[in-house]
TORLUMKOL-583686 format. One record per residue (C-alpha): residue number from 0; residue in one letter; chain; x, y negated, z. Coordinates in pm, whole numbers, plus 32768, in hexadecimal, padded with zeros to 4 digits. Each point is the difference from the previous one (the first is absolute). Example, Ala and Ser with C-alpha at 12.3 -4.5 7.8 and 13.67 -1.06 7.14 Angstrom:
// residues 2
<0 'A' 'A' <84CE 81C2 830C>>
<1 'S' 'A' <8089 7EA8 7FBE>>
END
This chain:
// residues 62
<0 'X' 'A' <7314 3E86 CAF1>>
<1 'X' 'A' <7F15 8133 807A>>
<2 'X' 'A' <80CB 8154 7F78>>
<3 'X' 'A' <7F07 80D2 7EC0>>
<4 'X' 'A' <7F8D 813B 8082>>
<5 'X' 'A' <807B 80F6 7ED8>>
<6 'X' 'A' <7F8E 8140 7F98>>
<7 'X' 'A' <80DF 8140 7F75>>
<8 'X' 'A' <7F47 80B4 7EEA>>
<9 'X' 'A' <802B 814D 7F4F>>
<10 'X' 'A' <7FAD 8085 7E9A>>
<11 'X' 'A' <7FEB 815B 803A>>
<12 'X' 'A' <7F08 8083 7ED1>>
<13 'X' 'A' <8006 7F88 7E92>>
<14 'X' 'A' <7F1F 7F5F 7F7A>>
<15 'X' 'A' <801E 80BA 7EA2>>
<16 'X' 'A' <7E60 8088 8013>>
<17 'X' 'A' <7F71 7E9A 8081>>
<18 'X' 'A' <7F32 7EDB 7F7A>>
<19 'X' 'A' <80BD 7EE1 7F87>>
<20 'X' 'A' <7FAC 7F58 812F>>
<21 'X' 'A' <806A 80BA 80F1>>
<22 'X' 'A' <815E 8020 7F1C>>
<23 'X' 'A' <7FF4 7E73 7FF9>>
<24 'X' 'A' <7FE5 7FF4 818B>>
<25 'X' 'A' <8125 80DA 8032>>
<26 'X' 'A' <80B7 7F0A 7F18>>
<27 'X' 'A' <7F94 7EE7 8088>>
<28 'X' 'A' <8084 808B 8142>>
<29 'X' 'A' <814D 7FE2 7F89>>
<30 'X' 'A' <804F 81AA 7FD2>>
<31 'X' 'A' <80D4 8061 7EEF>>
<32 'X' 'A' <802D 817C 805A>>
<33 'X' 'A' <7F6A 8104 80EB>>
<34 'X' 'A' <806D 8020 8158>>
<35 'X' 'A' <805F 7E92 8025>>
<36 'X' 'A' <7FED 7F23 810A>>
<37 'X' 'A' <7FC2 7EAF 7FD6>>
<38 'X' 'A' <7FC7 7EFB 8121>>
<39 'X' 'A' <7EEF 7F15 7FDB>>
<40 'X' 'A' <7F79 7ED8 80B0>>
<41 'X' 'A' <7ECE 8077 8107>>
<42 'X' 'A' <7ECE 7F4B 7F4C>>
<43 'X' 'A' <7E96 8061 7FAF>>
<44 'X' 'A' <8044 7FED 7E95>>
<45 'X' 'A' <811E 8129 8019>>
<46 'X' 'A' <7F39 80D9 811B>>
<47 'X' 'A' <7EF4 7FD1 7EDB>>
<48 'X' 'A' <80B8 8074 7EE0>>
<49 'X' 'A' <8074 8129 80EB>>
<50 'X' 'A' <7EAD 8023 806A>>
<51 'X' 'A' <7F90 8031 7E92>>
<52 'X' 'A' <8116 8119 7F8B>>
<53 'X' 'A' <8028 80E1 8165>>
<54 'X' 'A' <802D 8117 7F60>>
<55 'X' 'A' <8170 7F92 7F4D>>
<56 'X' 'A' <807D 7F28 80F6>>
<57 'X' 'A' <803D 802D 8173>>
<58 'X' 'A' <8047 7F10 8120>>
<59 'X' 'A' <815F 8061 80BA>>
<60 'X' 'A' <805E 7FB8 814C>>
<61 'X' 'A' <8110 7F4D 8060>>
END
């Protein structure tokens, strides 16, 4: 069985002024509280719900 890639995210900026949506994608994301990191399965869908909020979350390296 071929090992996941996985991805380490950050909320660094809330998401207090934003559309629902972009509230709903941070959520969906699995954040709870700012400056989290969560670790997240390398697919299109999550690069895509990154892609659509760049300005609260942030990629961190490993």
């Amino acid at each position: 069985m071929a090992e996941t890639r996985k991805i380490r995210i950050q909320y660094y900026r809330s998401a207090i002024a934003t559309p629902t949506k972009h509230k709903l994608v941070v959520k969906g994301l699995g954040f709870t509280r700012l400056n989290q990191i969560v670790e997240r399965e390398d697919t299109a869908a999550v690069r895509g719900m990154v892609k659509t909020v760049p300005h609260l979350v942030r990629i961190v390296e490993k």
